[in-house]
N, C-alpha and C positions, 0 to 999 in steps of 0.2 A: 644359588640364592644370593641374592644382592645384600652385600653388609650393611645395607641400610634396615634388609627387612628382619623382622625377630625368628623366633624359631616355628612359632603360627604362622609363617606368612605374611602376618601384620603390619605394613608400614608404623616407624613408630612417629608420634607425633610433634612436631618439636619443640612445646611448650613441657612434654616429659621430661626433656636432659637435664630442666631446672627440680630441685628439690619443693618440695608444696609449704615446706615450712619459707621460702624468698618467695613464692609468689603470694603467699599470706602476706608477706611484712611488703611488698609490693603497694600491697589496699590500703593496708594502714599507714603507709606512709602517706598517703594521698592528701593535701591541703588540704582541709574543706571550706578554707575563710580566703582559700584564693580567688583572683578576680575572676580569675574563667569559673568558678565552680559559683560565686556568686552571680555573676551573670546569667548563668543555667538555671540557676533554680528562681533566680524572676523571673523568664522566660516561661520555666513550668509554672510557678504561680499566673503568669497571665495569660497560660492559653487554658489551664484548668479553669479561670474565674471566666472564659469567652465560651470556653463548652457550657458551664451551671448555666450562664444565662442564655445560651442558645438555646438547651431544654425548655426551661422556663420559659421561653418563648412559643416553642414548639406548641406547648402545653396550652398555653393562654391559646394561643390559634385556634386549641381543639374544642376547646371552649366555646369559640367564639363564632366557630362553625357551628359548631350545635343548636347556640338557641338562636343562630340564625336562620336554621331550617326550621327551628321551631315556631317561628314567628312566620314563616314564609307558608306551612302546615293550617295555621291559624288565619291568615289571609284569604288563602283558598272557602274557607269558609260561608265567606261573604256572600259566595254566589247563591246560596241558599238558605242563608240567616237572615232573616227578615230586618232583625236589629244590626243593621251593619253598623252603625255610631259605636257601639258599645265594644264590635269587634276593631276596630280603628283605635279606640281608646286601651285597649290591652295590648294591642301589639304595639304601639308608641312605647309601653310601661317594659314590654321585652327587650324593646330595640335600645329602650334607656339604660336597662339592664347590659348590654350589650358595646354598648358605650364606655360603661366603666369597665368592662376587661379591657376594649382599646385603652384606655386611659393608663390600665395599669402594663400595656404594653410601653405607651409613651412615657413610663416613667422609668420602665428596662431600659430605654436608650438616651435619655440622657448622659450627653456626651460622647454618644457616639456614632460611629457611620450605619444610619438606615440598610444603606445598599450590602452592608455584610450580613444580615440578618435576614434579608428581603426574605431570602427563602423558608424560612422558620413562620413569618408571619402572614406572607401571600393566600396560600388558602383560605386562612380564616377572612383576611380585607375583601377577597372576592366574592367570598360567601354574604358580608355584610352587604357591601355594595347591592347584591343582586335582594334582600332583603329589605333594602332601605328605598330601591328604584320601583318595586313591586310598590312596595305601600302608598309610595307619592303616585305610583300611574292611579291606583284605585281612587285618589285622592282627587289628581288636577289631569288624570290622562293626558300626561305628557310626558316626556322625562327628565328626572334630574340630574343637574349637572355636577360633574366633580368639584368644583368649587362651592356648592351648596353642598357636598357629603361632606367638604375639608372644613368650610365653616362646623358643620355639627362636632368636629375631632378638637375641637381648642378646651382647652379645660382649663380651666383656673381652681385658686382654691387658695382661701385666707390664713394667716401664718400669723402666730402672734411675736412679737418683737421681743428676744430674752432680753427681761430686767437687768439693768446696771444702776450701781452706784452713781451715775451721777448725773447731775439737776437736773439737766435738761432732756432725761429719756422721762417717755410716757408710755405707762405699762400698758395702754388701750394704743398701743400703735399697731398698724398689721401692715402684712406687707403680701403682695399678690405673688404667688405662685404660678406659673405658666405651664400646663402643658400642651403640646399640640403633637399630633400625627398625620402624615398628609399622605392620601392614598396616589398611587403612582399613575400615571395615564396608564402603563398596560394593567394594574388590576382593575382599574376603571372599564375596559374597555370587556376584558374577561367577564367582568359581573353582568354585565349589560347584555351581554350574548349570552350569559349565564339566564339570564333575566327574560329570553324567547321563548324558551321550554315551560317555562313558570305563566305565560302567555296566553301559548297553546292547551296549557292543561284547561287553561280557567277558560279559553274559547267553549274547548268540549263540554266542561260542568255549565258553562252556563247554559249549552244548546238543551243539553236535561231537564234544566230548569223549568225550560220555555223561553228564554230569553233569547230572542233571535237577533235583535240588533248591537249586542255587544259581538259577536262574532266579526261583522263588517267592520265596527270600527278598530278594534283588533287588527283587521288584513291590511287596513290602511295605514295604522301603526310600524306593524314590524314590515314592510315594504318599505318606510322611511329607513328604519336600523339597519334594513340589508343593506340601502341602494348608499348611507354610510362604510358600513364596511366592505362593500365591491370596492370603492373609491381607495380602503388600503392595500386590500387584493394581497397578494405576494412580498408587497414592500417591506409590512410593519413584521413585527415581533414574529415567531415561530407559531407560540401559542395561539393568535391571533387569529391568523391564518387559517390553523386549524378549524376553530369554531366554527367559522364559516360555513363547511359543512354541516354544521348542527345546526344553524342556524337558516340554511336552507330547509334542512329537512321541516323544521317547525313551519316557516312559510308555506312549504307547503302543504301541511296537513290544515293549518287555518284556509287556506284558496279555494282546498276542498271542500271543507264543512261550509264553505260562503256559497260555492258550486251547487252543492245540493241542497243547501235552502233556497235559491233563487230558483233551480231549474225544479226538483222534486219537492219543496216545503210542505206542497199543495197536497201531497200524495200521501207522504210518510205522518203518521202519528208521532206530536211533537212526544209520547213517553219513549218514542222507538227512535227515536233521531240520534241521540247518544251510541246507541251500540250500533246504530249504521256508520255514525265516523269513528266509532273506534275499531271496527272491521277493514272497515278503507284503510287506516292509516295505518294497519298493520299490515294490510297489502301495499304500501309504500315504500313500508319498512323492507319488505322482502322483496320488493321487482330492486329497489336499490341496492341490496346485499347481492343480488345476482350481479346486476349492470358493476 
């Protein structure tokens, strides 16, 4: 047996040959007003104060997801609410709602870099976007651009001027406060292909309805959005890319329900028309999943 090892076997370890009472007074010797050890712990203080507020971002996202589906829930609506004015004017009252979590997102990053946060906050911007682009098509069936959703992200807010001693301050001074959030071109572009699915649903509720000429102008719509994003194809972002597919697939379930109102309108009973294309387009669903 090697005079290394004890009488178990055991290699012994070599912080043992030291006594426990020197490697005690070892710790307590330790500086703690030295420069490296105060460098350390601002270090810990600034990446704990970047995690709180990455949470806290997290958080507000989830937020801001939420009552943006809610609002998007409430639009769908329309297709069958007689009073559509009234559903217009409540979801504006959501989306405002909705506004001030961004706001209070934009007021997380003052002073600091958007891009290290991006990921904390994207969700929820995408989710907005595709809730804010819904409401403007019902509005002016068009679509809105980023520079119209970055306009709605500017917030201000008035600040009164602390009082001093002397003459020439005026206690009714105020002074504006600025915030803004600018949504990035790839969540821009995410919401907007987020934004076909939300399309296609209301094509099919309206064909229930009886409404047959929102479906066409619909097909004509998102054949612009695709023959947009064929144009980025492979090039842009990951994400991007992705959608594409989904955004196919929505084109096509609109092509069809256009299909079988021009060619069968005549045949099928418009209460029967809804579950003829939602049968179709779950046979879409699945010759695709095969292919």
């Amino acid at each position: 047996m090697s005079s290394k090892e004890g009488s178990g076997g055991f290699r012994k370890r070599k912080h043992d040959n030291f006594p426990h009472g020197q490697r005690k007074d070892e710790k307590d010797s330790v500086n703690s007003s030295s420069s490296l050890m105060v460098s350390f712990k601002s270090f810990q203080l600034e990446l704990d104060t970047r995690h709180d507020k990455y949470e806290r971002l997290v958080k507000l996202s989830r937020d801001i997801t939420i009552e943006s589906k809610r609002t998007i829930f409430l639009l769908h609506r329309i297709t069958s609410d007689p009073n559509g004015e009234e559903i217009l004017n409540e979801s504006e009252a959501k989306l405002e709602a909705v506004r001030q979590k961004i706001k209070q997102v934009a007021q997380e990053l003052i002073g600091e870099d958007m891009h290290q946060f991006h990921r904390a906050i994207s969700p929820g911007l995408q989710e907005y976007v595709e809730a804010v682009s819904f409401q403007y098509f019902i509005k002016t069936r068009s679509l809105i651009s980023v520079k119209e959703i970055n306009k709605q992200l500017i917030f201000t807010m008035e600040d009164k001027e602390e009082e001093t001693n002397t003459p020439s301050s005026n206690p009714h001074d105020k002074q504006l406060c600025t915030w803004s959030l600018k949504v990035t071109p790839v969540d821009y572009l995410l919401g907007v292909a987020d934004l076909t699915g939300e399309l296609m649903r209301m094509c099919i509720n309206s064909v229930g309805n009886g409404d047959i000429d929102t479906p066409f102008e619909l097909s004509q719509f998102l054949r612009q959005i695709y023959d947009g994003f064929s144009y980025i194809g492979n090039t842009g972002p990951y994400e991007v890319s992705k959608k594409l597919y989904t955004l196919k697939q929505s084109l096509a379930k609109v092509e069809n329900a256009c299909y079988t109102l021009k060619v069968r309108g005549s045949e099928i009973p418009k209460h029967m028309l809804a579950d003829v294309f939602s049968t179709k387009a779950e046979m879409i669903d699945r010759e695709e999943g095969l292919s």
